[in-house]
N, C-alpha and C positions, 0 to 999 in steps of 0.2 A: 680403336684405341683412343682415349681418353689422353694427352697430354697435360700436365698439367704444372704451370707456370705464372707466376704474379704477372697482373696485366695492369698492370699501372695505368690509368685513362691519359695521362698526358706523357707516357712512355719513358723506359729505362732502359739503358745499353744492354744490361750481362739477361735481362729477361728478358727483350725483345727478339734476344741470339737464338732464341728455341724457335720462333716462325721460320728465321734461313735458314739452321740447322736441320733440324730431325724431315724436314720434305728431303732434303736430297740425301741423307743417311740411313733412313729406312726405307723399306721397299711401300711400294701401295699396299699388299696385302697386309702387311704388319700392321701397316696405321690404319688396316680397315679391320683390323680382327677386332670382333663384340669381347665385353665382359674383360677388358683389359687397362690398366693405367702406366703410364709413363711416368715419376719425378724426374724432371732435364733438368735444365739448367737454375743455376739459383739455390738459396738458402732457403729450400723448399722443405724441410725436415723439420715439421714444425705445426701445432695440431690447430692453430688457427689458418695454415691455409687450408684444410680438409676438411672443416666443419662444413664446406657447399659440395664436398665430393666425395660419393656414394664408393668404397673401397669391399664392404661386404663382398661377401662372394665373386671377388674377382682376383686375379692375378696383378700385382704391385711388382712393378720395378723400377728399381731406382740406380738412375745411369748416370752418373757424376755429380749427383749435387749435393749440398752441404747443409750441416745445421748451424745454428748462429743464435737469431732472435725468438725463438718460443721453444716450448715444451716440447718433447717428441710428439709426434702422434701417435692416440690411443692405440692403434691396432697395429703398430711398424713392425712388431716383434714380426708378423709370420712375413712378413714382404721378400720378396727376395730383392737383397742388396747385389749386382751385378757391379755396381763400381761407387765410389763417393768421392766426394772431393780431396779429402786428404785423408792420416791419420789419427786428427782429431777426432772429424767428425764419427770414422770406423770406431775409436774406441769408446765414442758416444753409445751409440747404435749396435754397440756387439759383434764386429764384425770389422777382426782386423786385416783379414786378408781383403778385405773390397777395397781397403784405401788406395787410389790411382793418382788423381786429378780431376780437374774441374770439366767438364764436357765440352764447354766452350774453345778448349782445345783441339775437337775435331775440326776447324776452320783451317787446320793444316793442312786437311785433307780437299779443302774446298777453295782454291786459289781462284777461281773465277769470281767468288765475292768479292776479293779484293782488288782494283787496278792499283799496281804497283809501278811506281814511279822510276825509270832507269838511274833517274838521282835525288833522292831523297833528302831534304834538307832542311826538313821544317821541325818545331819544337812544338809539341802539342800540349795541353794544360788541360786536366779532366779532375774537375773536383766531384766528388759526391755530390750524390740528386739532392741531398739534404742540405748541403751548406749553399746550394741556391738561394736560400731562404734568408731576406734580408741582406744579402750579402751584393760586393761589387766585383766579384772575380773575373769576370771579363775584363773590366776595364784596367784591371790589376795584370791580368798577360798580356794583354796591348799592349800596355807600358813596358813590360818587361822584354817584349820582344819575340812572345809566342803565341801560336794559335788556340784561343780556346775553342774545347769541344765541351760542348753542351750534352751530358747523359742523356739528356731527355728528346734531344733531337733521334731523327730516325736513322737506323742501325746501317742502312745502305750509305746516307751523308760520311757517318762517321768513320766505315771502313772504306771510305774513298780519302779522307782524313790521315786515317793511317798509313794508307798509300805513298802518301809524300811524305811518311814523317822519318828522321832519323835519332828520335827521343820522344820519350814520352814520359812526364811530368805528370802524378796522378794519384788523388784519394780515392776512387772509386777501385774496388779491385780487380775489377772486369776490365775495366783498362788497363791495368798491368797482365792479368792473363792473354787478353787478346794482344798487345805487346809481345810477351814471351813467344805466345804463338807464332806470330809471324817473325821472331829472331828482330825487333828490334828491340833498343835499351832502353829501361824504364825506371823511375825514381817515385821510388812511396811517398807522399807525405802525408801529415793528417792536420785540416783542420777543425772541424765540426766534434763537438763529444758525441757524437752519436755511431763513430766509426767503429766497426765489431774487431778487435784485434783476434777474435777467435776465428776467424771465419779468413782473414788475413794471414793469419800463422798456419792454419791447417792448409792453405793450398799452398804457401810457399814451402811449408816444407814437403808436398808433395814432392814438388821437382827441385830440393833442396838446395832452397834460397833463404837465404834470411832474411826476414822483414824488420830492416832500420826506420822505420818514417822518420822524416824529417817536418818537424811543427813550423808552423804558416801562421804567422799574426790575423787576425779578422780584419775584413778592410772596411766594417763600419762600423757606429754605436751602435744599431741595434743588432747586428751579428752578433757585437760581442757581450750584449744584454742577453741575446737570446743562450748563449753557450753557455754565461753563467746562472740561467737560473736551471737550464736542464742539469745543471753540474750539480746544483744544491737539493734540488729534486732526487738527483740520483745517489746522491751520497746517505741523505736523510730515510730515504726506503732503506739501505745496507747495503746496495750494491755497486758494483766498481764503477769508476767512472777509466772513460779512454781516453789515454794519454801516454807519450811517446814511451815513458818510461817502463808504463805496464808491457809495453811490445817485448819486454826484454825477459820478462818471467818465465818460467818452466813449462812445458807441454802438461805437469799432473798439477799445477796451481792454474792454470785458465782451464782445464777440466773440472777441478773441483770450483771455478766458479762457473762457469755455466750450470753446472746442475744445481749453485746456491740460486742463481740468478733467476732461473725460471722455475721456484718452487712456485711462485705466479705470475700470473701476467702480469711485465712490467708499463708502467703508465709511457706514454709517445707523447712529447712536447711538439706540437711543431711548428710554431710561430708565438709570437709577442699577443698577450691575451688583451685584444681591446678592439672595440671594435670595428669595422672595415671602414668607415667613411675618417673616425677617429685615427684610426692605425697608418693609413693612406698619409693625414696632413704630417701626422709626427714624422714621419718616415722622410716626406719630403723636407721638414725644417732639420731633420736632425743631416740628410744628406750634403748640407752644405759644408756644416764642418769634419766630415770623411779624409779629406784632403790628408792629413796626416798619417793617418791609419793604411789610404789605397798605397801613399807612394813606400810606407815602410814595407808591405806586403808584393811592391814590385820588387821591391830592392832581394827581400827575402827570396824570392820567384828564381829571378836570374842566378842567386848564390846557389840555389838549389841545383837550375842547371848545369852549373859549372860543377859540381860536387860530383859525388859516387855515383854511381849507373847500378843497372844488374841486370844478369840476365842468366837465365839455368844452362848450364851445361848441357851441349849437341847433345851427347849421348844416352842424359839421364831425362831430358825432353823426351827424347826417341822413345827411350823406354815405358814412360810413362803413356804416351799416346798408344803405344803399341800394345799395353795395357788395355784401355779403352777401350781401341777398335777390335780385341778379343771379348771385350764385355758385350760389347751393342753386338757380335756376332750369336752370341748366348744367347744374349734376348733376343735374339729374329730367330732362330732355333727353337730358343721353348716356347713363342707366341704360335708358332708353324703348329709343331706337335700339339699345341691346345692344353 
């Protein structure tokens, strides 16, 4: 079996979850049957990640993951959809009975990943791997009084992270699913425009949450050069840009825009265009005058924590999972039968 998940070379939370996950949820023989593919975990519904992955003639399943950022893929129609991340993304893909949740909720089922702390008492801060970019966010929840977590550190650091945490502060969404997971409280917020509010809204309403983000100032000039020109970039192509207020629109107006969104591939900004020895001294002269920008984006941090939590309901969690581990049973059943 083929799994198949973004490997980011300098690593992501909610994609690195498929290395811990699927070894202890499927059996050996499953992950050694020929002519088979997994979509896990991630915004993996999407025909630029499958241009390196041979689907012909083989059996596709796809066990909790979402679409978001590109096109469907050319051949999804015949795949069998065992589960998806939410309702969105089912009514993308044709297939509203698969909508579940996100996969990365099988970690309920895997409590040895995580050491849990008898008292948890820490305040965790997980921005997106993108607003790394330029930005001073660490030294923004220092100040504020919380622990930042690094997306891109490794998945074991981070759910030892979550061990002690009793909140969790977070643009990434894989941080608030793994949160929800393990029942502790979690607060959205968004800074970066390059946050998928589609991708956000289909898993919380999975386990029917509603996603408020709460907006975070940038905590330097060129963060917030780099925000505005992906903004202008993105409005000038036709399509939406993200922001707190889009979070609030209707499940058939962010349906009809994803399907405006990726009649083509949309362009990826992903830093200040100049070059590296050039970008380097700017970076450091402009870091001085930050000062203002980092301590309004602590101040922001703390108000945040003191504000609204969330977390889904015991029972519609349950159900949701309980969803799940009937899908991954389907596919270890039909990978058996061949």
């Amino acid at each position: 079996m083929q799994i198949v998940y973004y490997k980011d070379p300098v690593g992501n939370f909610g994609d690195d979850l498929n290395e811990l996950i699927w070894p202890r949820v499927l059996p050996d023989d499953v992950r050694a049957a020929p002519d088979t593919v997994l979509v896990g975990i991630g915004s993996l519904l999407d025909q630029a990640r499958f241009r390196t992955v041979a689907t012909a003639g083989k059996q596709v399943f796809v066990l909790g993951s979402g679409a978001a950022y590109g096109q469907l893929p050319d051949d999804h129609a015949r795949w069998t959809y065992a589960a998806v991340r939410g309702p969105l993304t089912a009514e993308v893909v044709g297939h509203p009975a698969a909508a579940a949740t996100d996969s990365a909720a099988l970690l309920a089922r895997l409590p040895d990943l995580v050491p849990r702390s008898a008292r948890p008492d820490e305040i965790l801060f997980m921005p997106h791997h993108r607003t790394l970019v330029n930005s001073r966010w660490q030294a923004a929840a220092e100040r504020a009084g919380m622990n930042f977590v690094d997306p891109q550190w490794r998945p074991d650091r981070i759910l030892a992270a979550y061990g002690r945490a009793r909140l969790v502060v977070t643009e990434a969404m894989h941080g608030a699913i793994v949160a929800d997971t393990l029942r502790i409280p979690w607060v959205p917020v968004m800074i970066s425009t390059e946050v998928s509010i589609f991708k956000w809204r289909d898993w919380a309403a999975s386990v029917g949450v509603a996603y408020r983000p709460v907006a975070l100032p940038p905590t330097a000039r060129l963060e917030a050069f780099r925000y505005d020109r992906i903004r202008r970039l993105t409005e000038a192509s036709g399509r939406s840009v993200a922001h707190t207020d889009a979070a609030t629109v209707d499940d058939a107006a962010l349906i009809a825009d994803f399907r405006n969104r990726f009649r083509e591939e949309p362009a990826v900004i992903d830093s200040v265009a100049a070059p590296g020895a050039v970008k380097a001294v700017l970076k450091a002269a402009l870091t001085r005058f930050d000062g203002r920008r980092l301590a309004a984006a602590s101040r922001a941090l703390r108000a945040v924590a003191e504000g609204q939590s969330y977390l889904s309901d015991d029972t519609t969690f349950g159900d949701r999972l309980g969803q799940l581990e009937q899908a991954v049973d389907r596919v270890i059943a039909q990978v058996r039968a061949g």
